[in-house]
PAKOLVEX-267589 format. One record per residue: x, y, z of N, C-alpha, C in turn. Coordinates in steps of 0.001 Angstrom, whole numbers, plus 524288, in hexadecimal, padded with zeros to 5 digits. Layout:
<lodrens>
XYZXYZXYZ...
</lodrens>
This chain:
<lodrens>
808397DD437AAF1803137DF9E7ABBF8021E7E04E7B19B801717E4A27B3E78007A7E5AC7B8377FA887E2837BA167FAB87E0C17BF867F6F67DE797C2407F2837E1857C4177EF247E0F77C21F7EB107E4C97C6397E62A7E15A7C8467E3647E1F67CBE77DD397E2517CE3C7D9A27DF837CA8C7D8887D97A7CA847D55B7DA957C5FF7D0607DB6E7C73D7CD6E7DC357C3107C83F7DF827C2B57C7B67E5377C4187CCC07E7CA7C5AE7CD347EC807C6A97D0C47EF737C15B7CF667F4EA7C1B97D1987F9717BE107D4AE7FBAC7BDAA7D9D57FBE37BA517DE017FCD37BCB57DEDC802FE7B9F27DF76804FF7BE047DF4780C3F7BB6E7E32980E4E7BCE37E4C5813637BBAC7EB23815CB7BBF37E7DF81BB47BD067E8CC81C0A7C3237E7DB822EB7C20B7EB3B8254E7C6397EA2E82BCB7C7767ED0B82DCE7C9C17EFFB82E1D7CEA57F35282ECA7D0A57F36582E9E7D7587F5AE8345F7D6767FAD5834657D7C17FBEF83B787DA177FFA083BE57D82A802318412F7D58C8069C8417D7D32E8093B8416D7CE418054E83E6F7CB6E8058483CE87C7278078B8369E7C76B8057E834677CAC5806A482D9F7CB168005E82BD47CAD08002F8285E7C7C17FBBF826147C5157FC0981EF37C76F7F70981DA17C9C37F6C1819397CCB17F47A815287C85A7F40180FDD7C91B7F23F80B477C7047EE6E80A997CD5A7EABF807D17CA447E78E806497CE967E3F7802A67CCEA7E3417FEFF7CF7D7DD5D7FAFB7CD537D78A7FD947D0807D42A7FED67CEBA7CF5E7FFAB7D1B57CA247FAE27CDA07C8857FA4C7D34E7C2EE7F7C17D2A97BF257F7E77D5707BB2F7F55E7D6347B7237F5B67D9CA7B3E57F9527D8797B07F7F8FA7DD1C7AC5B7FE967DE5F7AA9E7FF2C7E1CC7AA928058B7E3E37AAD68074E7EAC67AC06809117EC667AF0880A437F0FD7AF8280D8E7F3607B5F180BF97F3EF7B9498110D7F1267BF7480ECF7F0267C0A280CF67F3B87C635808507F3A97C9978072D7F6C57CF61806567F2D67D287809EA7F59C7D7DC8087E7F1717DCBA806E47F5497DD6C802FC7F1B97E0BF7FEC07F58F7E713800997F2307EA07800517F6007F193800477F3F27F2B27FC9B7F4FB7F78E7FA687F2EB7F9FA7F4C67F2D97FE4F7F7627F609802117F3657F623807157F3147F9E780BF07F2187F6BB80F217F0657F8C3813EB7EDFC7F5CC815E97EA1E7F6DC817097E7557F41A819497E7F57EDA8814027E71E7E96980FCA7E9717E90780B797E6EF7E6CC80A847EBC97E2EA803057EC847E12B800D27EDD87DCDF7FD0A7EFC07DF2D7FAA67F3027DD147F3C17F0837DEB07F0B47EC167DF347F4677E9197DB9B7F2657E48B7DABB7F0EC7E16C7E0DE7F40F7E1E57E5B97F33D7E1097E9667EEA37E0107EB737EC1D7E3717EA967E5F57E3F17ED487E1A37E08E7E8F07E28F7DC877E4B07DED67DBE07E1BB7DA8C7D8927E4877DC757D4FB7E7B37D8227D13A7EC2A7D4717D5637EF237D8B37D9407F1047D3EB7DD477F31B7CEDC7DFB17F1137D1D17E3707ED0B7D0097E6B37EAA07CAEA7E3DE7E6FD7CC167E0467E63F7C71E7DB617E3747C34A7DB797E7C47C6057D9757EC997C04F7DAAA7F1097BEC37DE747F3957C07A7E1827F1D27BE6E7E83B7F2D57BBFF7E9D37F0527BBF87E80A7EAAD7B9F27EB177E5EA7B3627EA927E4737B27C7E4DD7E7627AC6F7E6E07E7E97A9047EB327EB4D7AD107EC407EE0E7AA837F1787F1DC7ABF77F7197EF0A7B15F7F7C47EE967B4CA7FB567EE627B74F7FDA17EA5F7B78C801587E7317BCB38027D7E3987C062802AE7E53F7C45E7FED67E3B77C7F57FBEE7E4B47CD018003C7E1117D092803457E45C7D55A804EC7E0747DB61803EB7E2DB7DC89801E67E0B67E1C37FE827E1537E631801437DD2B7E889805387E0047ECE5807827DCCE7F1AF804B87DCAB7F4DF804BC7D9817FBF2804607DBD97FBCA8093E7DAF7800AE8093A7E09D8028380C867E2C58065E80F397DFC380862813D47DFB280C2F819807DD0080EFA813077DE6C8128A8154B7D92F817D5811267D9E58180280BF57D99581325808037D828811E9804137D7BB80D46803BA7D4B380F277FCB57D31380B2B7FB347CE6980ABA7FE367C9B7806D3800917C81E8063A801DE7C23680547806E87C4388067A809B67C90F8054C80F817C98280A1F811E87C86B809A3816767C6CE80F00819607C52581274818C77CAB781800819FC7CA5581CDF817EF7CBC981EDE81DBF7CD4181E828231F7CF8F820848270D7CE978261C825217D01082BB9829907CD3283015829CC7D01682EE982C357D63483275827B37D96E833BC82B867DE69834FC8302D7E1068357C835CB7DDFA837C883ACE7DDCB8382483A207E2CD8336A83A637E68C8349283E707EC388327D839457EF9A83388839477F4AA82F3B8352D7F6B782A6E8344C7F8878276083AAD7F61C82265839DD7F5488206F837D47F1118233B835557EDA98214B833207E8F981DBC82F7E7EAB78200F82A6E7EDB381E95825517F0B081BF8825FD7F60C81C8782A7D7F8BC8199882B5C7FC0C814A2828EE7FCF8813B9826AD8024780D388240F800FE80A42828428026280B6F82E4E80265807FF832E2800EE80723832E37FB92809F9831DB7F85F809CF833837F1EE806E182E507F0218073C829FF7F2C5805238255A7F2937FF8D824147F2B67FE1D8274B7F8127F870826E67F8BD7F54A82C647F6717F72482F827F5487F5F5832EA7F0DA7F36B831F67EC657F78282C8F7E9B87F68F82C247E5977F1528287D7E4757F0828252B7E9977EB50822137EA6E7E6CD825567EBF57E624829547EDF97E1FB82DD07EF247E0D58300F7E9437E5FA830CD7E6AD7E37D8324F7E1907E29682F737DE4F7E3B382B897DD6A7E1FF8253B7DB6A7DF0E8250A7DAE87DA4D824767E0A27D497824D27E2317D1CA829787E11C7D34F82D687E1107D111831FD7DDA17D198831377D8EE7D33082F587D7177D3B682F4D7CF1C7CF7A82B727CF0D7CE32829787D2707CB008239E7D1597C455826D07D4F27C44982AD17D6EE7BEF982D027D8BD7BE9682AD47DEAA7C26E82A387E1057C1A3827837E60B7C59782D3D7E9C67C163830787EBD27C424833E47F0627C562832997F4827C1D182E0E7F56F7C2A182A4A7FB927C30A827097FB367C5378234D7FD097C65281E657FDEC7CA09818FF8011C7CA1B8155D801597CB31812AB806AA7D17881100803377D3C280F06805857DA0080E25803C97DC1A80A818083B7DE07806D38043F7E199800B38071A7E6A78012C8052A7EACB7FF59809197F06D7FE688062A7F1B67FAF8807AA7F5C67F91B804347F85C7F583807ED800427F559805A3801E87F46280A0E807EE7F63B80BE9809237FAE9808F280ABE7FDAC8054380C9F80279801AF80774804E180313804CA801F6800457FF468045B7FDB47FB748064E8047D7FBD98054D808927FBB7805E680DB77FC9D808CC81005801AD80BB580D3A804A680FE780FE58027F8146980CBD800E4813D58084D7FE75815E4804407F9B98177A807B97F76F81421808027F2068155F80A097F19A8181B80FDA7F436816FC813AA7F5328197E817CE7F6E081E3D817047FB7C81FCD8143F7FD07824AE811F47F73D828D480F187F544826B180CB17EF7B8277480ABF7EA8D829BE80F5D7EC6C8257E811E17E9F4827B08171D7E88F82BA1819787EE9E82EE0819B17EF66830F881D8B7F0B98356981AD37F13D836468143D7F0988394A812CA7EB8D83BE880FBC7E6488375380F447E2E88392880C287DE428366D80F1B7DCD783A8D8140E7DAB3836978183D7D4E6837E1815767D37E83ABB812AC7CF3183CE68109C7CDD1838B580C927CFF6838028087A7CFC883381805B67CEFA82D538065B7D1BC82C4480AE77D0D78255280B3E7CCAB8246C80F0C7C8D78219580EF07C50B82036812F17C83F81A4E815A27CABA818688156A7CC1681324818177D1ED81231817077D34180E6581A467DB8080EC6815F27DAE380892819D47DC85805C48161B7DF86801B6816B57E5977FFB9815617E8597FDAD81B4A7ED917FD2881AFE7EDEE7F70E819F17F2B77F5F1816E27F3C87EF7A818627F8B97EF73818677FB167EDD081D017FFDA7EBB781DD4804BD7F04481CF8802107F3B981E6F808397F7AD8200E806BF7FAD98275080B137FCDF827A380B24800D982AD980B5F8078A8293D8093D80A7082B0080BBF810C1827A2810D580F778271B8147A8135E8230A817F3814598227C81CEF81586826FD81AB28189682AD181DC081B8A82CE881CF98167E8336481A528131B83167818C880FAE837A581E4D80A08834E181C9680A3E8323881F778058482F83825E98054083095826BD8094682F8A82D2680BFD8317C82CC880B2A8364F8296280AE9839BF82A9280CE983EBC82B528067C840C7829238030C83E0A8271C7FBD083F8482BAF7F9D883D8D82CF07FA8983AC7832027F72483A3F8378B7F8E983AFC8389C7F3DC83E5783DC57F3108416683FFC7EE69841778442A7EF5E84132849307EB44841DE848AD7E7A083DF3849E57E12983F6E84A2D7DF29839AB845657DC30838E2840DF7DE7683B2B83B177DE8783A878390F7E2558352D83CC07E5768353F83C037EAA48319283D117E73D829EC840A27E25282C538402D7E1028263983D8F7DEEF823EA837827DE858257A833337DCBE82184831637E03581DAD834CB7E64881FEF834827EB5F81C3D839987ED2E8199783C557E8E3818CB842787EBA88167F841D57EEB68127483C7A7EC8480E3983A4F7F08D80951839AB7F5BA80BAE837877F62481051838667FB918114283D327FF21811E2840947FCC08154D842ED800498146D8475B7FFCC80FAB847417F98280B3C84A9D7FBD5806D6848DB8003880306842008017E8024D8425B804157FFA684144809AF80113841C280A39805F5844B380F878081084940812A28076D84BCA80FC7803DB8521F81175804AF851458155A7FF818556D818717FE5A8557D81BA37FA4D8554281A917F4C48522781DB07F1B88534C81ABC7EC648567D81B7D7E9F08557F8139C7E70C85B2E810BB7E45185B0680BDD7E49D85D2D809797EA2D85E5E804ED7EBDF859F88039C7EC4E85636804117EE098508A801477EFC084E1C7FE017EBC584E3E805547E74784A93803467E04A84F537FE4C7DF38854377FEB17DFDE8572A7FC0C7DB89857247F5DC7DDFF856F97F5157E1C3857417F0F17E51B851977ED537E3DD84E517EFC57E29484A4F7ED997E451849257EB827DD40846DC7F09D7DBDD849E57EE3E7D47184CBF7EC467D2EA84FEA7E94E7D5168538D7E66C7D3178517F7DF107D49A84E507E0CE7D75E84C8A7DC6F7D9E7846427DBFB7DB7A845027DF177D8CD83DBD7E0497D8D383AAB7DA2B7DA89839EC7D78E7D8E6835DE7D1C77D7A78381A7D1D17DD3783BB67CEE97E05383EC57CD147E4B383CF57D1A57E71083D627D6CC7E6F583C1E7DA847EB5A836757D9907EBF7833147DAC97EA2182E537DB707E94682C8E7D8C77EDA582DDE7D24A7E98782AE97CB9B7EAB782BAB7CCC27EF8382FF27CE327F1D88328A7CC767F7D782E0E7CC457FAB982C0E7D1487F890827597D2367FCD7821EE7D1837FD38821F27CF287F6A681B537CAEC7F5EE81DDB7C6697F91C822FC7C6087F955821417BECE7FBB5823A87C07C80060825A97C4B480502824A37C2D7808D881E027C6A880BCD81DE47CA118080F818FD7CB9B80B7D813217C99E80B9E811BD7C4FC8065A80DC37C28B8050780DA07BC9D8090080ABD7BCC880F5D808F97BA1981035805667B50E80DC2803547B537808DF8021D7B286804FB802D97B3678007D805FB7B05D7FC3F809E67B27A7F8F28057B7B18D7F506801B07AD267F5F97FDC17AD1B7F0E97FACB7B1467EE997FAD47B50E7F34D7F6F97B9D97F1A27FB657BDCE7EF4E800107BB197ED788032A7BF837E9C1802AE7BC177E57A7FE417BAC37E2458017E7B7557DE08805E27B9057D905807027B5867D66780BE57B7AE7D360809A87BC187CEC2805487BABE7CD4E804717C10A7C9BA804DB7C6357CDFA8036A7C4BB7D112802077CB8B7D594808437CC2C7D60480AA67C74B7D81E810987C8907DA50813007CC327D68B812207C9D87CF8F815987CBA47CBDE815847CFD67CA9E80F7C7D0247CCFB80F6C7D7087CB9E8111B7DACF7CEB2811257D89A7D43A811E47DD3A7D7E781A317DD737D6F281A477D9B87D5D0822A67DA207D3A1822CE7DD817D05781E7E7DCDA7CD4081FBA7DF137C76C81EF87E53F7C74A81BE27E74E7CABE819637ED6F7CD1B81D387ED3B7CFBA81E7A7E9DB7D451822A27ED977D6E6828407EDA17D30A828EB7EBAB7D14982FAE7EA337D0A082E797F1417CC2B82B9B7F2A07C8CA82A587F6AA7C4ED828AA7FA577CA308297B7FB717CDDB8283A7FF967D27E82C2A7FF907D58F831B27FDAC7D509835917FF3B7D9A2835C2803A37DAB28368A807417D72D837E380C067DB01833A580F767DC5982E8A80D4E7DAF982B3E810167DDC68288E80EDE7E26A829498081E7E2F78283A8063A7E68B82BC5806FE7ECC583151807A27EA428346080A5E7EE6D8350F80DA17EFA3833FF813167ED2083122817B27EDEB82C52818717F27682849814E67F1A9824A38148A7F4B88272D812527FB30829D780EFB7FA3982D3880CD47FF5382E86810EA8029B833C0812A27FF1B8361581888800D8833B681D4C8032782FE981C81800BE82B5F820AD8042582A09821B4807C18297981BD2809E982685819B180E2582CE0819B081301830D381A258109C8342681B72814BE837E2821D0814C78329A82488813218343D82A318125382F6C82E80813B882D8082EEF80EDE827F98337980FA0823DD8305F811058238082AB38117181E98827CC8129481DF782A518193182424828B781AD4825368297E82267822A182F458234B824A8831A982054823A88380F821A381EBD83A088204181C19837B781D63815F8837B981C0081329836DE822AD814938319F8233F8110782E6E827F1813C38324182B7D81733832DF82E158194A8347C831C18186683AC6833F98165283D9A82E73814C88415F82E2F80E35842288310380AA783D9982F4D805A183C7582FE7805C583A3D835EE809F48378B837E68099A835A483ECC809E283A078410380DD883D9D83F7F80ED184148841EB8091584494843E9807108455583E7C8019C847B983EF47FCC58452B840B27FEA2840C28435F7F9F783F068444D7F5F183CC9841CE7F70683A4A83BB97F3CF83B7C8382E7F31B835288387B7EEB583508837837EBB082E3E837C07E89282D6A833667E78D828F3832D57E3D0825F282E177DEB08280782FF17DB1C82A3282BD17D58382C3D82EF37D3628291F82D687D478825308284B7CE3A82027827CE7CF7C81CAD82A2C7CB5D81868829A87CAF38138F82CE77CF7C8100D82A377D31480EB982CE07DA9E80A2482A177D8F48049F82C827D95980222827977D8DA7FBD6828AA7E0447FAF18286A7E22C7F75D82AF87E7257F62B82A387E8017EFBD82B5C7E8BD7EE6D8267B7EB827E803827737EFA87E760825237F35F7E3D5829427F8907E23C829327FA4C7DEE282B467FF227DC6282844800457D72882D078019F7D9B983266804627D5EE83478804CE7D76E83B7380B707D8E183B1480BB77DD138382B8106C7DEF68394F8125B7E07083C5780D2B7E2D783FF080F457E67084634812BA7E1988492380FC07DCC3849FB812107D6FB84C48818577D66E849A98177F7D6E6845FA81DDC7D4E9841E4821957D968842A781F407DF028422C8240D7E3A8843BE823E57E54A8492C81F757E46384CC781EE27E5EE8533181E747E9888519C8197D7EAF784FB7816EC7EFD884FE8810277EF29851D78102F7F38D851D5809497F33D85354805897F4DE84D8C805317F1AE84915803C97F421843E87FD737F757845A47F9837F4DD8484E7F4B57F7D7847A87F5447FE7284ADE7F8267FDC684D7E7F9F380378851D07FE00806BF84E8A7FFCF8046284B25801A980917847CB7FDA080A5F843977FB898073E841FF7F6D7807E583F237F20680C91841597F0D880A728449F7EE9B80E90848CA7EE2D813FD849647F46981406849A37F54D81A0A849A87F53581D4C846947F4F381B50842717F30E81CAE83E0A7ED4E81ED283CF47E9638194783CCC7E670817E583B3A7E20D81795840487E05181B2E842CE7DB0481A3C846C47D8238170D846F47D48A8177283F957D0908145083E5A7D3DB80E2683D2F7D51380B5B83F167D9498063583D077D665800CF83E5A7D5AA7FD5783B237D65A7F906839C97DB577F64C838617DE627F3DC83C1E7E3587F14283BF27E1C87EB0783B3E7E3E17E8CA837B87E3F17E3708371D7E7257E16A836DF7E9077DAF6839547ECAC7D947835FC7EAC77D44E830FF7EF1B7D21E82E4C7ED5D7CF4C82BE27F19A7C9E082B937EFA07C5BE82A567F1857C2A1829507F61E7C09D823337F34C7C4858200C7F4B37C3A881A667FACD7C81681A7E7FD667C49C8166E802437C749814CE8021F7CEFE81463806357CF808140D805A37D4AF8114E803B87D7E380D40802207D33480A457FF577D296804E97F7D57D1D28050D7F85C7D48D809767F1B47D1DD80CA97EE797D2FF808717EDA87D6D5803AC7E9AC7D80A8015C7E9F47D5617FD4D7ED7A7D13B7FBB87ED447CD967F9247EE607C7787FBC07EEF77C7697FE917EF127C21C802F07EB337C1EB804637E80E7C549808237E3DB7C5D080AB57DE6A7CB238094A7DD817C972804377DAC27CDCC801B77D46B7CD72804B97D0F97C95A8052F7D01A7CAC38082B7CDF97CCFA80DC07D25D7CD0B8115E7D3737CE1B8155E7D3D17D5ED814D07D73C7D6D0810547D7AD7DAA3811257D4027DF5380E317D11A7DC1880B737CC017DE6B8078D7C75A7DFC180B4D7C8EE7DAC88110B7C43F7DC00815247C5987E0FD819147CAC97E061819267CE7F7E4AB81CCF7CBF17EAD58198C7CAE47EAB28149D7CA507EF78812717C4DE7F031812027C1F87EB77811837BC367ED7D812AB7BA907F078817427BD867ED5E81BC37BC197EE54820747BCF67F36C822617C1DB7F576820EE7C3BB7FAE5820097BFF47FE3C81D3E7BD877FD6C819317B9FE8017A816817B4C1802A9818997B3547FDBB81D5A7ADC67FF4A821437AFB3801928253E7B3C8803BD825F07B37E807CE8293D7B4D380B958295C
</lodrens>
């Protein structure tokens, strides 16, 4: 039985293409739709989305290719694109009567939303990041054998085959690897959430590596296309993350920046898992974001 939100509604409607989303919504207000990350669910955001939901309609999709949302085949690599991605959350929120609205991600679901950004600047009034860099900045930060806190990146870059088969063959162990080294507090994964997020991903390899692949193909040429042009975040960007700039020698809020004019850069103390470690910390990070 799939995990969801409790006290929230779990509905199945359109995104783009003919791919049909799962989503929990609750609350009442003025939307906010939050994306999860990986290896997770929606389920991610339930500490949040509980303390949002007295203000806010609360919509918490999984993402194309995860959880209980349809799985398309990979044909082209706009399938996984986080253009086709954040598409499918703009129309999400239209099936649901919401033309405007504020949007949080976090790691996948981040790039999602930034991508969202910068393509549907009319649509989002606010965007919240947690714990990534853009796509095309991220490539640029890692180096040498600093670069292997991302080896997932570049295995599931490689062509498909070896990636799906490698990783399916060994799903629970791939997954876990990265609930237990990226959860600064392992209590806020307990073993029902863990089992589920194995159990979604290990039934999503190849779409989940699809989405990877993306991000080291048409994701680059998306962003790279938008630097070129000059093209920036026009709403107000809250961004919290650990202190990666310190750990890779980078400057994280100055790439942020350049992006993002209107910016709120934070760091945080809590794991990578902050919206369930440190819910909230980051429920205040998103209030604070929506007064301005």
């Amino acid at each position: 039985m799939t995990l969801t939100i409790p006290g929230f509604d779990h509905v199945r409607l359109p995104g783009t293409d003919g791919v049909e989303l799962a989503a929990a919504v609750g609350g009442s207000g003025s939307p906010v739709v939050l994306l999860h990350g990986f290896p997770q669910t929606h389920l991610m955001w339930r500490h949040v989305a509980e303390r949002l939901a007295g203000e806010h309609t609360v919509i918490c999709p999984d993402l194309r290719g995860y959880g209980a949302s349809d799985k398309p085949a990979a044909t082209g690599p706009e399938v996984y694109s986080k253009r086709a991605m954040a598409a499918d959350v703009v129309a999400l929120a239209a099936a649901l009567g919401h033309e405007r609205f504020a949007l949080a991600g976090h790691d996948r679901g981040a790039l999602v939303a930034f991508r969202a950004g910068l393509d549907h600047p009319e649509t989002l009034t606010h965007l919240g990041i947690l714990d990534v860099v853009p796509t095309l900045d991220m490539w640029d930060v890692l180096h040498g054998v600093r670069a292997a806190v991302g080896y997932h990146l570049f295995l599931m870059a490689q062509p498909p085959g070896l990636p799906e088969t490698m990783i399916a063959n060994s799903a629970d162990a791939y997954f876990g690897s990265f609930l237990d080294a990226w959860a600064a507090d392992p209590a806020a994964l307990p073993e029902p959430v863990r089992a589920e997020y194995l159990r979604a991903s290990a039934a999503a390899v190849p779409s989940i590596v699809a989405d990877y692949r993306a991000s080291a193909g048409i994701d680059v040429t998306h962003d790279q296309a938008d630097r070129d042009a000059g093209s920036q975040l026009a709403m107000p960007v809250t961004v919290v993350q650990q202190d990666w700039g310190t750990q890779l020698g980078y400057d994280a809020a100055a790439v942020w920046r350049a992006w993002a004019p209107d910016l709120d850069h934070r760091l945080t103390g809590a794991g990578h898992f902050m919206a369930e470690e440190s819910p909230d910390e980051i429920a205040g990070a998103i209030r604070d974001l929506l007064l301005r």
